[in-house]
N, C-alpha and C positions, 0 to 999 in steps of 0.2 A: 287436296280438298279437305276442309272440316267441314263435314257433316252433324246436323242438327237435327233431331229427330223427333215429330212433335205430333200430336192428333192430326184427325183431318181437319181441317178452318182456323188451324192454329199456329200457322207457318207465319203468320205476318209480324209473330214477336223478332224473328231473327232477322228482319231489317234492320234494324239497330246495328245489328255485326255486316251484314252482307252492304249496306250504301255507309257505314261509318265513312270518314273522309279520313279517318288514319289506318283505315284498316290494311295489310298488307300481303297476306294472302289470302286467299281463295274460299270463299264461305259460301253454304244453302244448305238453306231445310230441304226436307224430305219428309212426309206423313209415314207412320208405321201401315197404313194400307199398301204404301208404295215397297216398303220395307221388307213387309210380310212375301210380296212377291216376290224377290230375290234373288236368284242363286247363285251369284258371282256379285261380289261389291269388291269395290279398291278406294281408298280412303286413307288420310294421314292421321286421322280422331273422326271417332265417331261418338256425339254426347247425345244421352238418351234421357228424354224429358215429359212432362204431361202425363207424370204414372198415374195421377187421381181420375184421368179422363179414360183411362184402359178399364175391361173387364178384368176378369180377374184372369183368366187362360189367354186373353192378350200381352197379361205382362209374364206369364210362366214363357210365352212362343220369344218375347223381348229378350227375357233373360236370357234362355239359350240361346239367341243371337249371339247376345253380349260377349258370352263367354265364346263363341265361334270365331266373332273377331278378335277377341283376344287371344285366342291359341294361334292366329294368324301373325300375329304382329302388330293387329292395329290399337293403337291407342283407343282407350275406350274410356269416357266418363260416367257416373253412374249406374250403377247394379241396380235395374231392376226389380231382382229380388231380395235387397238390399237395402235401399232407398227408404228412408222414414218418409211418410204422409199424415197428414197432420194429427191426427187422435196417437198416432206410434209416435210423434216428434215430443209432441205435448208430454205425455206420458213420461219419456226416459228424461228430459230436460229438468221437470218435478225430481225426477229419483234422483237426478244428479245432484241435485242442489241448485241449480241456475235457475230456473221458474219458483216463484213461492205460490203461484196459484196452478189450480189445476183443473184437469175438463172430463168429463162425465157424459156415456150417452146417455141420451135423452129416455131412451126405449127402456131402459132398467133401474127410473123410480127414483133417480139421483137426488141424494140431499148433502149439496155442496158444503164444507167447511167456513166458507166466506162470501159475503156479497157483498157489491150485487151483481149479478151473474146475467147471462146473454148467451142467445142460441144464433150457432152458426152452423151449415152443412160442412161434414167431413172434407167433400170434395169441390165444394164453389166457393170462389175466392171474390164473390162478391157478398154483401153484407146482407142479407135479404131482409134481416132482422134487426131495426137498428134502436130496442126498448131495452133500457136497462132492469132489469127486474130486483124486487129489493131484498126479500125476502121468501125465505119456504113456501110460504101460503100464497102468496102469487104466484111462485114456480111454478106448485102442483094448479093451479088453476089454469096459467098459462099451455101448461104441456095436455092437460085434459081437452081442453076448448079447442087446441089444433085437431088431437083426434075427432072430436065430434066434428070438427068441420073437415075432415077429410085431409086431414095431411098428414101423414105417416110420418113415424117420430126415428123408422132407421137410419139409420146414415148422419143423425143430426146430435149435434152436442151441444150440452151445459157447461158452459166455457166462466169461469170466476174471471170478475174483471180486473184488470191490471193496466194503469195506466196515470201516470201522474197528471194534470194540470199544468199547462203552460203558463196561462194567464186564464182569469174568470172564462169560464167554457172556452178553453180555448187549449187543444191539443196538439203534440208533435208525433209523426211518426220518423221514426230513420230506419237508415235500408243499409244494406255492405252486402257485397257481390264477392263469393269464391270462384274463380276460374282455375283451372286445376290447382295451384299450389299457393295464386296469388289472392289476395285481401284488398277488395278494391272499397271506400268509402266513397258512396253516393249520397247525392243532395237529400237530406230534409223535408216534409212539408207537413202543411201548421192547419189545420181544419176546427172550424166550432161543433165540432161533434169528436163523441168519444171514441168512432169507428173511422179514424182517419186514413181514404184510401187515393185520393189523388189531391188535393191540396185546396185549398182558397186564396185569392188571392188578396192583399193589404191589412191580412191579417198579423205576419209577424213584423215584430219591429226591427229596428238599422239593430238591436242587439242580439234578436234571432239569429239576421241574417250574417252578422259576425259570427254567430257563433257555428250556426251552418259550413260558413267556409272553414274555420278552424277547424270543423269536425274533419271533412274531406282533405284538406290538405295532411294535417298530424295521424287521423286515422287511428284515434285513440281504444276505440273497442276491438282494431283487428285479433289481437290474443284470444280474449275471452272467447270474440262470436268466431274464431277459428276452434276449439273445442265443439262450440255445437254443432260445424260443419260434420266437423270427424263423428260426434256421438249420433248427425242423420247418417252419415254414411252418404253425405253428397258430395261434389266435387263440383260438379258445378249450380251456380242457382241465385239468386236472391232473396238475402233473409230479412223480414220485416220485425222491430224489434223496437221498445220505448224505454220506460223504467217503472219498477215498483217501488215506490221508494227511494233508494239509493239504487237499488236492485233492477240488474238487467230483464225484461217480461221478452221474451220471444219470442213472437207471436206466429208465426209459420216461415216454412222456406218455401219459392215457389219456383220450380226447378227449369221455369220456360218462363222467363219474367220478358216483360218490355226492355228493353233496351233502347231510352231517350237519348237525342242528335243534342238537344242545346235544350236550353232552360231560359224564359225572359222573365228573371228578376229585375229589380227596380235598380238592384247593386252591380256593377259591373266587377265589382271584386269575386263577388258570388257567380258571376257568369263565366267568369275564367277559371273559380274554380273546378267548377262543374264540365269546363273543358276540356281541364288536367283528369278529373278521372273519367272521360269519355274514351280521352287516350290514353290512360290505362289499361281501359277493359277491352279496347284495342290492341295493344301492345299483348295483352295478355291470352285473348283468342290467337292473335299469331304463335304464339307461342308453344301453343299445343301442337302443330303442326313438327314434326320428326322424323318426316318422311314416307311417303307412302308405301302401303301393301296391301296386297290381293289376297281376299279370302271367299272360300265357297262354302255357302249357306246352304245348309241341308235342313229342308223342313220335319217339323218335329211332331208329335201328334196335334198338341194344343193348335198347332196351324192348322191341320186338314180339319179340328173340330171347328174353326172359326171360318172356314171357306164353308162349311157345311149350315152354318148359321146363318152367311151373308146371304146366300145361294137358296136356300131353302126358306126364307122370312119372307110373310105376304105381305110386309110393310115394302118390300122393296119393288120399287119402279122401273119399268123399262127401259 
């Protein structure tokens, strides 16, 4: 069995692996409440995911799992306390040279190097924000006017924007999936906004979609966006990423992504590609699998502090 390991409400990304129609061994999530309980797991891989939705002694209680199934013998993906999230991904990507832009929390005053710049929360991977800002003097007005209206500026960042032009307003995002060792290229999609997060449709043209399939079938950026894998320190995930320029922009990895059955383009050549890497990222979950082993999970303090939190909060219902 490969185990997936995801918040609570957030098991339904690994349908994608568990009803794929090529999938060949044994897949299911599991929630880290499920997790946390424990004391005997057996497993052939266990991939631990949704570190941005954990507290913070939630992912310390993770990590020392992590490490218990691996002293066991079990395959394990993902170090919890290892794992880039996105303000740490951002960050090392810049140092490396790979990003030319870069991200700033909001909370300490930032005055970006380049615009125009856009706030997003560290930990939501949706776009809440979706105003391009042009300049300093609208930053500080913008980041002032949240506080006065009550919205707290922790956890949020000033992100320079990166992103070239498809056609007049008209944007691409591309995605590629690491599964332990393998480089899978996923489908494309084309949005008239600069925040491209699930697609439009009859936006791109027979030259997009050509080039779309070329991308998945040749899988031309697996080198590069395999460095950024290794500099998060993920293994598994899916990386969202466009161009600056010439220059690759990487925009986050998101370690518990959806995992889509089929795609209805207009092109059927694009639809088959997109079926070749469904069974890829198929082939490649089986793949992890190397035999199963039994390990016993001994709870650690950050455990019995978070049974003491669940147990003791007056938000909790009978």
């Amino acid at each position: 069995m490969i185990l997936f390991f995801t918040a609570t409400d957030h098991t339904y990304t690994v349908k994608g692996h568990s009803q794929s129609p090529y999938r060949g061994r044994p897949v299911a999530a599991r929630t880290y409440d499920w997790l946390f309980r424990q004391r005997q797991l057996r497993a052939a891989c266990c991939v631990f995911t949704d570190f941005d939705r954990l507290r913070h002694f939630e992912l310390v209680a993770a990590a020392a799992i992590y490490r218990q199934l691996r002293e066991a013998g079990i395959r394990v993906l993902n170090d919890p306390a290892r794992c880039c999230q996105r303000a740490e991904l951002l960050h090392r990507l810049y140092r490396a040279g790979i990003n030319r832009f870069r991200a700033y929390p909001a909370a300490m005053d930032p005055k970006p190097e380049r615009f125009p710049v856009f706030l997003k929360c560290e930990s939501d991977h949706a776009q809440e924000f979706r105003d391009l800002i042009p300049d300093q003097s609208t930053l500080d007005k913008t980041l002032e006017a949240l506080r006065e209206s009550g919205y707290p500026l922790h956890y949020l960042l000033v992100i320079e924007f990166a992103n070239r032009q498809l056609h007049d307003q008209v944007y691409r995002r591309h995605t590629i999936y690491r599964i332990g060792e393998r480089m899978i290229a996923a489908n494309t999609v084309t949005e008239d906004s600069p925040f491209v997060k699930y697609g439009k449709p009859g936006l791109a043209t027979a030259e997009d979609l050509a080039a779309s399939t070329t991308e998945i079938l040749d899988n031309p950026h697996a080198g590069p966006m395999r460095r950024v894998f290794e500099l998060a320190h993920i293994e598994y995930g899916r990386a969202d990423f466009g161009f600056d320029g010439d220059a690759l922009a990487v925009y986050e990895i998101n370690t518990n992504p959806s995992v889509g059955l089929r795609v209805n383009s207009s092109s059927a050549v694009l639809n088959d590609a997109v079926q070749s890497s469904m069974r890829a990222i198929a082939q490649a979950v089986d793949a992890l699998d190397e035999g199963e082993h039994s390990a016993r999970l001994s709870p650690g303090q950050q455990h019995r502090r978070r049974r003491r939190l669940v147990w003791s909060s007056p938000l909790r219902q009978p």
